[in-house]
NUFI-945775 format. One record per residue (C-alpha): x negated, y, z; residue in one letter; residue number from 1. Coordinates in steps of 0.2 Angstrom, whole numbers, plus 5000, padded with zeros to 4 digits. Each point is the difference from the previous one (the first is absolute). Example, Ala and Ser with C-alpha at 12.3 -4.5 7.8 and 13.67 -1.06 7.14 Angstrom:
% residues 2
{{4938; 4978; 5039}; 'A'; 1}
{{4994; 5017; 4997}; 'S'; 2}
% end
This chain:
% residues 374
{{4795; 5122; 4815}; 'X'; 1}
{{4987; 5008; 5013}; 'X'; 2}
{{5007; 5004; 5018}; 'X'; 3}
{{5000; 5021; 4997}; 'X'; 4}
{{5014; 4996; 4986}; 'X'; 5}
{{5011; 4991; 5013}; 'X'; 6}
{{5013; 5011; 5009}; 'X'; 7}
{{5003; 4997; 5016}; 'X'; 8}
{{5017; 4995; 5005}; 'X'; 9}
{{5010; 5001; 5016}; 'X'; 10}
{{5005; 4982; 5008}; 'X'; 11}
{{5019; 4997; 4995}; 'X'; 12}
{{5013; 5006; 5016}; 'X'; 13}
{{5005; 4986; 5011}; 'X'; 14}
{{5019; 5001; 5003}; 'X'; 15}
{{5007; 5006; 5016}; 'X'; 16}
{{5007; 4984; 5006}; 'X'; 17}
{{4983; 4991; 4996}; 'X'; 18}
{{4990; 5013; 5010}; 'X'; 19}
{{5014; 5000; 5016}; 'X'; 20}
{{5000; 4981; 5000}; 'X'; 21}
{{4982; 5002; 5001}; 'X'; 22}
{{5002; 5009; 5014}; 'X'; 23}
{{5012; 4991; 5009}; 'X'; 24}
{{4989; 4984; 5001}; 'X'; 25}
{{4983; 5010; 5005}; 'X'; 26}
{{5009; 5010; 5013}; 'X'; 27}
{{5015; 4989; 5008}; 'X'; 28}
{{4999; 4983; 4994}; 'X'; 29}
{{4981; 4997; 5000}; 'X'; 30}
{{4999; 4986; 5010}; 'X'; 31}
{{5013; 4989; 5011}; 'X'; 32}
{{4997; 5013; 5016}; 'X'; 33}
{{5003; 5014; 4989}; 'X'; 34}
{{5017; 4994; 4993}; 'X'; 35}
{{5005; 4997; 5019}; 'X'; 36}
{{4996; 5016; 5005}; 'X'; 37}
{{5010; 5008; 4984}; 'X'; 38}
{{5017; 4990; 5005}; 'X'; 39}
{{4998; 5005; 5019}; 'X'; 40}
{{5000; 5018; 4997}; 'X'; 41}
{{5010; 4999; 4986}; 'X'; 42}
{{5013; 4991; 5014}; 'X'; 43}
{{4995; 5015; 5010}; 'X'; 44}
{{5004; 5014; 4990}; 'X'; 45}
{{5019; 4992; 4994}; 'X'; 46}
{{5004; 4998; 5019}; 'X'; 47}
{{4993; 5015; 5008}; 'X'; 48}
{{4999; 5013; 4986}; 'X'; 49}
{{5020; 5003; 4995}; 'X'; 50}
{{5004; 5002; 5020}; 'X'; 51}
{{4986; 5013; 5001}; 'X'; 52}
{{5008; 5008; 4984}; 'X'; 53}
{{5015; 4999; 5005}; 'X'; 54}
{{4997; 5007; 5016}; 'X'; 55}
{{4990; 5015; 4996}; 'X'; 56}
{{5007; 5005; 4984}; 'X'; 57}
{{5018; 4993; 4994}; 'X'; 58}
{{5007; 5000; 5016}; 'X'; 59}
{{4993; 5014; 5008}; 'X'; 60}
{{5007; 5017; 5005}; 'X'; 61}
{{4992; 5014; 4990}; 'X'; 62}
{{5012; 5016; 5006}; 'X'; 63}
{{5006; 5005; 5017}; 'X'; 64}
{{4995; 5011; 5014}; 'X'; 65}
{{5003; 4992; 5017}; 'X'; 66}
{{4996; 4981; 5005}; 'X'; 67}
{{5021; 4996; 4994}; 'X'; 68}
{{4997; 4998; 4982}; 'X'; 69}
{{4988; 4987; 5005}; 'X'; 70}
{{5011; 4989; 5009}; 'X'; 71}
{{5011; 4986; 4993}; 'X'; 72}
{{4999; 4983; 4998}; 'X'; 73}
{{4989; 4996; 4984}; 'X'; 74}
{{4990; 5015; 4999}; 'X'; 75}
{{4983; 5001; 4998}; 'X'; 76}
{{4983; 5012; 5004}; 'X'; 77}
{{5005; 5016; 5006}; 'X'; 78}
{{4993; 5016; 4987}; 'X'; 79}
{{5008; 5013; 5004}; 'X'; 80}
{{4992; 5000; 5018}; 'X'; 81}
{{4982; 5000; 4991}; 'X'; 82}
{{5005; 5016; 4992}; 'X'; 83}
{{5008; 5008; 5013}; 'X'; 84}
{{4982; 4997; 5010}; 'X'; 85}
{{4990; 5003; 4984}; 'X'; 86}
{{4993; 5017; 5008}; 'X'; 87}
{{4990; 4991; 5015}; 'X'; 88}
{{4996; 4987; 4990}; 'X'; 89}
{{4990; 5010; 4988}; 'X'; 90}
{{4996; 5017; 5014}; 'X'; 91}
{{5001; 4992; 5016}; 'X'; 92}
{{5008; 5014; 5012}; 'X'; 93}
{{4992; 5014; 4989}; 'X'; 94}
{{5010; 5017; 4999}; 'X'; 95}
{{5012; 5000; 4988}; 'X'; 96}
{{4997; 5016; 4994}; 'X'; 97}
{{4981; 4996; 5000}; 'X'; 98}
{{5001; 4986; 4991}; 'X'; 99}
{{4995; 5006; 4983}; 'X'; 100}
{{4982; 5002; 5008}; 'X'; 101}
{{5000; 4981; 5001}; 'X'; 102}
{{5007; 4999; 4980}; 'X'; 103}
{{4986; 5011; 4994}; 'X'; 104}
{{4987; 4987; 5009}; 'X'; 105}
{{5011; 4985; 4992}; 'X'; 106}
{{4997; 5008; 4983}; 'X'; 107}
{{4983; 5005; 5000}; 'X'; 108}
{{4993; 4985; 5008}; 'X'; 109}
{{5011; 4991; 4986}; 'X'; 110}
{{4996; 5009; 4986}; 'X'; 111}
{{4981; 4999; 5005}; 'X'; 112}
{{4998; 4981; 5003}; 'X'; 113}
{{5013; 4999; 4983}; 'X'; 114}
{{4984; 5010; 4993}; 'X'; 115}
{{4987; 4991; 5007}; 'X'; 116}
{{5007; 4983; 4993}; 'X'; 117}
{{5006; 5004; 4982}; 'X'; 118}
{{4984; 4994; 4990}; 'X'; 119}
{{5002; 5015; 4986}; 'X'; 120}
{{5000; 5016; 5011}; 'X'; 121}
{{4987; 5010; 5000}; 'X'; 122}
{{4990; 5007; 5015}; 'X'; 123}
{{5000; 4985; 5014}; 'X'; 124}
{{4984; 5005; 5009}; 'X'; 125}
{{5010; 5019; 5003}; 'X'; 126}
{{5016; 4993; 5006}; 'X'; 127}
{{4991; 4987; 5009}; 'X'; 128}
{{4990; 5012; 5011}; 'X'; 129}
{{5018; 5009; 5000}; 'X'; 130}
{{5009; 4987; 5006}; 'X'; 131}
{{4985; 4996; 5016}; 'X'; 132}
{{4997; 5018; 5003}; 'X'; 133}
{{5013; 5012; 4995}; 'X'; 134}
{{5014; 4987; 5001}; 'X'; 135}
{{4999; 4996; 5020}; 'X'; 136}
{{4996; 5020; 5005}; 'X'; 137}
{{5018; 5003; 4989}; 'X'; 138}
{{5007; 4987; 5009}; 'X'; 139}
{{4994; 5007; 5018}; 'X'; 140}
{{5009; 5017; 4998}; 'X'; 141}
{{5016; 4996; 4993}; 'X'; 142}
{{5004; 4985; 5010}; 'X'; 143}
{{4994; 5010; 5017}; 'X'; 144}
{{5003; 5017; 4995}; 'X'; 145}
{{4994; 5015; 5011}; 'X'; 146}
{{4993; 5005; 4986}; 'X'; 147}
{{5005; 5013; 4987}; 'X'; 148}
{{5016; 5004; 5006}; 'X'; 149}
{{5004; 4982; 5001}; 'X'; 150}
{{5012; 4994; 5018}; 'X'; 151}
{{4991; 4987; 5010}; 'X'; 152}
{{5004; 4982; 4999}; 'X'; 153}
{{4993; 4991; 5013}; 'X'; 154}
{{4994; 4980; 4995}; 'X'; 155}
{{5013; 4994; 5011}; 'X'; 156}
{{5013; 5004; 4987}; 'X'; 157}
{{4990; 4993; 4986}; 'X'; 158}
{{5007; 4981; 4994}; 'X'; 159}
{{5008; 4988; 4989}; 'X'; 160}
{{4992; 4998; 4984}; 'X'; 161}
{{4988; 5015; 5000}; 'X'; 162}
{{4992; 4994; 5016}; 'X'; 163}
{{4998; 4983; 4993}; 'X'; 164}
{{4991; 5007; 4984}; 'X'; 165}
{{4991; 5013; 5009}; 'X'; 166}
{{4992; 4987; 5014}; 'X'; 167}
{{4997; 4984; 4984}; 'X'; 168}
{{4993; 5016; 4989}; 'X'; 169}
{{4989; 5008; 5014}; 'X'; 170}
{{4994; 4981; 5005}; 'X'; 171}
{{4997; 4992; 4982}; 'X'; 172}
{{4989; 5019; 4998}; 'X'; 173}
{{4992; 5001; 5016}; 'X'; 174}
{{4994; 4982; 4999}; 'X'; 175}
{{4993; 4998; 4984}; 'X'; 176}
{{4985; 5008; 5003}; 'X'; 177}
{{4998; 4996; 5019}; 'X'; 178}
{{5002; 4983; 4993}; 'X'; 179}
{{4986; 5004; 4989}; 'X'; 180}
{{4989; 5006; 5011}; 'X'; 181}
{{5001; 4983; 5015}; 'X'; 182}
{{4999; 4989; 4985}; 'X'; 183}
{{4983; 5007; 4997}; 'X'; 184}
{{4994; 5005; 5016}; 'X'; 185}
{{5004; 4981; 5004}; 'X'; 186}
{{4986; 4997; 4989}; 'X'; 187}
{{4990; 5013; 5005}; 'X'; 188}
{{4981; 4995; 5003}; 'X'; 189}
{{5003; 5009; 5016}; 'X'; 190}
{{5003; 4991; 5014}; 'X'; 191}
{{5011; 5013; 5011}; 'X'; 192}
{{5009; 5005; 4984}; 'X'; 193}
{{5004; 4981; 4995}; 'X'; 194}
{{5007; 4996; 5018}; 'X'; 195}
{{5009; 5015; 5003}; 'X'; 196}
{{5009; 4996; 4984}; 'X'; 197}
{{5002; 4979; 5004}; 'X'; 198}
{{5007; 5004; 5017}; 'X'; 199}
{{5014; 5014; 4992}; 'X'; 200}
{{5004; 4989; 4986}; 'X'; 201}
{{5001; 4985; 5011}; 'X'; 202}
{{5008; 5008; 5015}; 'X'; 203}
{{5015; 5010; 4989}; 'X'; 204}
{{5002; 4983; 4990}; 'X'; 205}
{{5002; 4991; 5017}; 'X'; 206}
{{5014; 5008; 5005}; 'X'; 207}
{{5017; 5004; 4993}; 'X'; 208}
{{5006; 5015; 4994}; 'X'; 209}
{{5012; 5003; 5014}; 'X'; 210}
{{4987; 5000; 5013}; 'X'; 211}
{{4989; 5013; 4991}; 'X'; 212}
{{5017; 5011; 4998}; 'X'; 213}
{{5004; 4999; 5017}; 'X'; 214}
{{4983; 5004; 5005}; 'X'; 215}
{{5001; 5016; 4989}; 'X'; 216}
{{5015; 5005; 5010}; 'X'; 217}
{{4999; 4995; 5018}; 'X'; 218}
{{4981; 4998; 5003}; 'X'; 219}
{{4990; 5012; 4990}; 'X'; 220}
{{5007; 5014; 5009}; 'X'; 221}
{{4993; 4994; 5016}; 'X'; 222}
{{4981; 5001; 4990}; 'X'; 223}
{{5003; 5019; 4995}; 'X'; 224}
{{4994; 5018; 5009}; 'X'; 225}
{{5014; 5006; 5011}; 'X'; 226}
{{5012; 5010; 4989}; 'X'; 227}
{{4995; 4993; 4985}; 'X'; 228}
{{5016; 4990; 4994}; 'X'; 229}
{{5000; 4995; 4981}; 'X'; 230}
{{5014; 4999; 4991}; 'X'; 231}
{{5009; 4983; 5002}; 'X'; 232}
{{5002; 4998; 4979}; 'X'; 233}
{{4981; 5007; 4999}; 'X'; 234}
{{4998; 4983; 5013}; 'X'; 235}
{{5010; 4991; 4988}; 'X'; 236}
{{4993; 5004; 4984}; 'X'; 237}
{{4981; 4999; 5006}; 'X'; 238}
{{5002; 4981; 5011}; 'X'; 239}
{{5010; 4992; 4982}; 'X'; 240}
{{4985; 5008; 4991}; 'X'; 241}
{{4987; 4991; 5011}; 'X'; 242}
{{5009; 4985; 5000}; 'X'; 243}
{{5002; 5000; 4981}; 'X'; 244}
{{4980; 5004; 4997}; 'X'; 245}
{{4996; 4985; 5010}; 'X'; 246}
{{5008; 4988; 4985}; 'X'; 247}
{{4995; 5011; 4988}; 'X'; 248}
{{4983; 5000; 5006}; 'X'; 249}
{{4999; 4980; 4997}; 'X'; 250}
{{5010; 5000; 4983}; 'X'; 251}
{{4985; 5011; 4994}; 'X'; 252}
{{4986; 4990; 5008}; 'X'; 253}
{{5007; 4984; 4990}; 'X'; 254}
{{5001; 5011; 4985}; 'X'; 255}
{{4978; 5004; 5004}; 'X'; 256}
{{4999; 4981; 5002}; 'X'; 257}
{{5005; 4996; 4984}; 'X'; 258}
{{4990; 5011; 4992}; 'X'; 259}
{{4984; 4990; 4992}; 'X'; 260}
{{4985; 5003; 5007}; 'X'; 261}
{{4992; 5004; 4982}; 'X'; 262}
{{5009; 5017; 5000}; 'X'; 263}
{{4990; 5005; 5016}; 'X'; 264}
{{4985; 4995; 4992}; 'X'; 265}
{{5002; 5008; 4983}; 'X'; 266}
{{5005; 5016; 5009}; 'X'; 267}
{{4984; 5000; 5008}; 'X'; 268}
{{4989; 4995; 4986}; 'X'; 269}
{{5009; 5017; 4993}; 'X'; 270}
{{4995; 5010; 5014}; 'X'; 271}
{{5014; 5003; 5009}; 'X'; 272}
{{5003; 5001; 5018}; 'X'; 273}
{{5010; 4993; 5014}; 'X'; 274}
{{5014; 5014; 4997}; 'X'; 275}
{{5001; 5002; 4981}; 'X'; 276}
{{5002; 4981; 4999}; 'X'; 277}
{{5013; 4997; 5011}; 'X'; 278}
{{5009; 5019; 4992}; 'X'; 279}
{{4997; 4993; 4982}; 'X'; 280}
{{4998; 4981; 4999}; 'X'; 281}
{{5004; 4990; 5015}; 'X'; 282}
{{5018; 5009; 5007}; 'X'; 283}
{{5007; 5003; 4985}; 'X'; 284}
{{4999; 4982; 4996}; 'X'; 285}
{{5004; 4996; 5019}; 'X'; 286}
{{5015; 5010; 4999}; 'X'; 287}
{{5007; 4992; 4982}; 'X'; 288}
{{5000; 4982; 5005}; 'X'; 289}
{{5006; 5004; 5018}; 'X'; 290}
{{5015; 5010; 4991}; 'X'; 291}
{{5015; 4986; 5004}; 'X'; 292}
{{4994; 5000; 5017}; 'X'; 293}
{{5000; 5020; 5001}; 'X'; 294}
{{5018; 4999; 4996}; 'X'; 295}
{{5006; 4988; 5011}; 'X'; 296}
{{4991; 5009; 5015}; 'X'; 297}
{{5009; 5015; 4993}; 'X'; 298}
{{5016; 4989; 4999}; 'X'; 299}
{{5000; 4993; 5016}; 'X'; 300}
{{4993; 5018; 5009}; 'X'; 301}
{{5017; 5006; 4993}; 'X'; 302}
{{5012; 4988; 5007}; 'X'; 303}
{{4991; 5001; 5018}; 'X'; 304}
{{5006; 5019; 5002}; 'X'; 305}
{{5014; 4992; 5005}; 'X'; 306}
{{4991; 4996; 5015}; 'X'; 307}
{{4998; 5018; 5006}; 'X'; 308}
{{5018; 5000; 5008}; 'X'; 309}
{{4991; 4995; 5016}; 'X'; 310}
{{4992; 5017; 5001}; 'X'; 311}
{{5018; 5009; 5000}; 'X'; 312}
{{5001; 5003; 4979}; 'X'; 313}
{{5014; 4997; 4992}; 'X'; 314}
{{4994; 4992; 4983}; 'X'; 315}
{{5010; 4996; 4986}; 'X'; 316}
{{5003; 4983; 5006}; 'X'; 317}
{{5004; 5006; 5019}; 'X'; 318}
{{5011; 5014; 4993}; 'X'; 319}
{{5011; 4985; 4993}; 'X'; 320}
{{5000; 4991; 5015}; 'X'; 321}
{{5006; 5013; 5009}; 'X'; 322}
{{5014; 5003; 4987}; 'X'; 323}
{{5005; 4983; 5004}; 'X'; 324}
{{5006; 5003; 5017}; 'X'; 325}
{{5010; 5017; 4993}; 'X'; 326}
{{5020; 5000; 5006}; 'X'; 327}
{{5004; 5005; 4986}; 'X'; 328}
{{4996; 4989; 4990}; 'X'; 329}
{{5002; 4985; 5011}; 'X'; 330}
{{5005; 4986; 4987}; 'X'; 331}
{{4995; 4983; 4999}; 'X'; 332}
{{4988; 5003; 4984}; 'X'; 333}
{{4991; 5016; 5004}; 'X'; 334}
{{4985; 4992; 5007}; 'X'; 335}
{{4999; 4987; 4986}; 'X'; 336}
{{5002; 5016; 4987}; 'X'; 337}
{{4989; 5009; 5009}; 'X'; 338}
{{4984; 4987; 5000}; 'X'; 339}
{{5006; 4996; 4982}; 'X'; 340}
{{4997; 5018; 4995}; 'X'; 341}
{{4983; 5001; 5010}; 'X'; 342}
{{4995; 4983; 4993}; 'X'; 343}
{{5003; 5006; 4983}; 'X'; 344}
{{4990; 5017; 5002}; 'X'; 345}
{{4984; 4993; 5007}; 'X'; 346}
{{5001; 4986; 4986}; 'X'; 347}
{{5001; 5014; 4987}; 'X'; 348}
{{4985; 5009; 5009}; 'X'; 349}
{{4989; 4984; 5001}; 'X'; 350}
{{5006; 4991; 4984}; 'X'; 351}
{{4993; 5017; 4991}; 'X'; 352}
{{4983; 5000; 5008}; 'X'; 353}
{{4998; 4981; 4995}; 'X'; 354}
{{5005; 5003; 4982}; 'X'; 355}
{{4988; 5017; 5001}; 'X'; 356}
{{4988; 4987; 5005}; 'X'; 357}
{{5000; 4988; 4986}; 'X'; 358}
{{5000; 5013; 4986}; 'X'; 359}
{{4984; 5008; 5009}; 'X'; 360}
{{4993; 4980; 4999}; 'X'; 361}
{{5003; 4999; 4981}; 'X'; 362}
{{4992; 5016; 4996}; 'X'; 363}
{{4986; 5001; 5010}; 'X'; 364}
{{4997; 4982; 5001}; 'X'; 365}
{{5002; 4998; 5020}; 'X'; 366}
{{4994; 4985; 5008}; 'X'; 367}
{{4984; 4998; 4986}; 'X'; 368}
{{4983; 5007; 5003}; 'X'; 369}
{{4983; 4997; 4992}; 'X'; 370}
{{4988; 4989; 4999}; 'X'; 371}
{{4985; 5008; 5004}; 'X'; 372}
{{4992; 4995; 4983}; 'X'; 373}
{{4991; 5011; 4991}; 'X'; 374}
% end
């Protein structure tokens, strides 16, 4: 019987239990440290989980309106004071009567990025130029008004979670492309290009982020014409920028490292010059393997807004501290409910972007690039 004749069969279905013992022994008991390991956290999570559980869910008070309902022997995290400060948490100090400005900047910006990363819709190169050009000038005039009829809300009201998005959004945009441009000024054949670049990077990687911040708002004023005072969250917004670019900027120049010398080569054997190659072969590649990177500079650039409480703001993390201390709700679990609540936020926020991250690896390959063979 010739092979044509032969139908092709699939391989018979292994049974569950087969496949999870499988995985059992690859992934926890593959050697005699792994098996150690697997009992000590195991230990861990029956003697720390059910006490956390217990505290934050089954013995917890979930109804109430003044710090009274949470007191009492035995009982646990403290819900109803994270709704009752739900509104600074998510506005800041922003007028209540104005605050459906800031919901029409939640939606859109939500429903854009929910665009931009659903695979099957159409028309990503539209609402991506949207969302960088359109988006920020939308942003600009409801948020500050004085325009259209609109009240005027200065930035000093502006906090919580907005704040917090709008300073890790502005910071991940604005750097990308900064970031860009000093990874390949750092190899520039120029030699006042190339140091200007090394002694940025090298300066704003020297130095914490805190320093840069207070920088921004006690020193930089000192530098500027008479009467010309910028706005402190303009300080704010362009000092985490820099600081972000300068990582970024050396996240991107690994990525041109590992990029074979061969595809240089074949670009120019094909004619094209220093721009189109770096537009069309080199960065896109560049920026594929350097994607888990990208992320956690992105990650970690969002958990440092926190650090702009030093200029005066009140971010989503400052506005629960400063719940903390409320009369009101004086009880011996607010501050554990409240950095329970915040913990729990900026995990679903970062836990997200890693998770974005890893689908964007397995579809686009990330962290492989060519070999340069023709």
């Amino acid at each position: 019987m010739s092979d044509a004749t032969l139908k092709q069969r699939e391989p018979p279905d292994r049974p569950w239990s087969a496949m999870a013992a499988e995985w059992l022994r690859e992934n926890l008991f593959s050697s005699w440290a792994s098996i150690l390991l697997t009992l000590l956290s195991i230990a861990f999570i029956v003697v720390a989980v059910p006490p956390i559980l217990d505290w934050a869910i089954f013995s917890a008070v979930w109804s109430g309106d003044a710090r009274e309902a949470c007191l009492g022997e035995g009982k646990g995290a403290c819900w109803p004071y994270i709704a009752d400060r739900s509104g600074q948490m998510i506005y800041g100090f922003y007028d209540a009567v104005e605050r459906w400005r800031v919901d029409i900047v939640y939606l859109v910006g939500a429903a854009g990025i929910a665009w931009l990363m659903i695979p099957r819709l159409p028309g990503k190169l539209w609402v991506g130029l949207a969302m960088v050009f359109a988006f920020p000038l939308l942003v600009y005039v409801l948020l500050s008004g004085g325009m259209f009829g609109l009240p005027i809300v200065p930035s000093s009201k502006w906090g919580g979670l907005l704040l917090t998005l709008l300073i890790s959004l502005t910071g991940i945009v604005v750097s990308m492309p900064l970031g860009i441009l000093l990874a390949l000024g750092r190899q520039s054949d120029l030699p006042v290009i190339r140091w200007l670049s090394i002694g940025f990077i090298e300066f704003v990687r020297g130095v914490p982020l805190i320093m840069i911040l207070f920088m921004a708002s006690n020193l930089m004023p000192l530098f500027l014409p008479s009467g010309w005072n910028p706005d402190k969250l303009l300080r704010a917004l362009v000092a985490i920028s820099l600081f972000s670019s300068a990582y970024m900027a050396e996240v991107v120049r690994g990525g041109l490292a590992a990029i074979p010398k061969g595809q240089r080569e074949a670009a120019a054997a094909l004619g094209l010059g220093y721009w189109k190659t770096t537009a069309l072969i080199t960065m896109p590649q560049a920026l594929k393997v350097s994607l888990p990177s990208i992320v956690s500079s992105c990650i970690s650039l969002f958990k440092d807004t926190s650090l702009i409480s030093i200029m005066g703001f009140f971010d989503f993390l400052q506005v629960i501290k400063s719940g903390n201390s409320d009369p009101a709700w004086s009880t011996p679990n607010t501050a554990f409910t409240g950095y329970l609540f915040a913990a729990l936020v900026y995990f679903a926020f970062c836990f997200g972007m890693s998770r974005y991250s890893a689908y964007l690896e397995r579809t686009v390959g990330g962290g492989k690039v060519g070999t340069g063979k023709a």
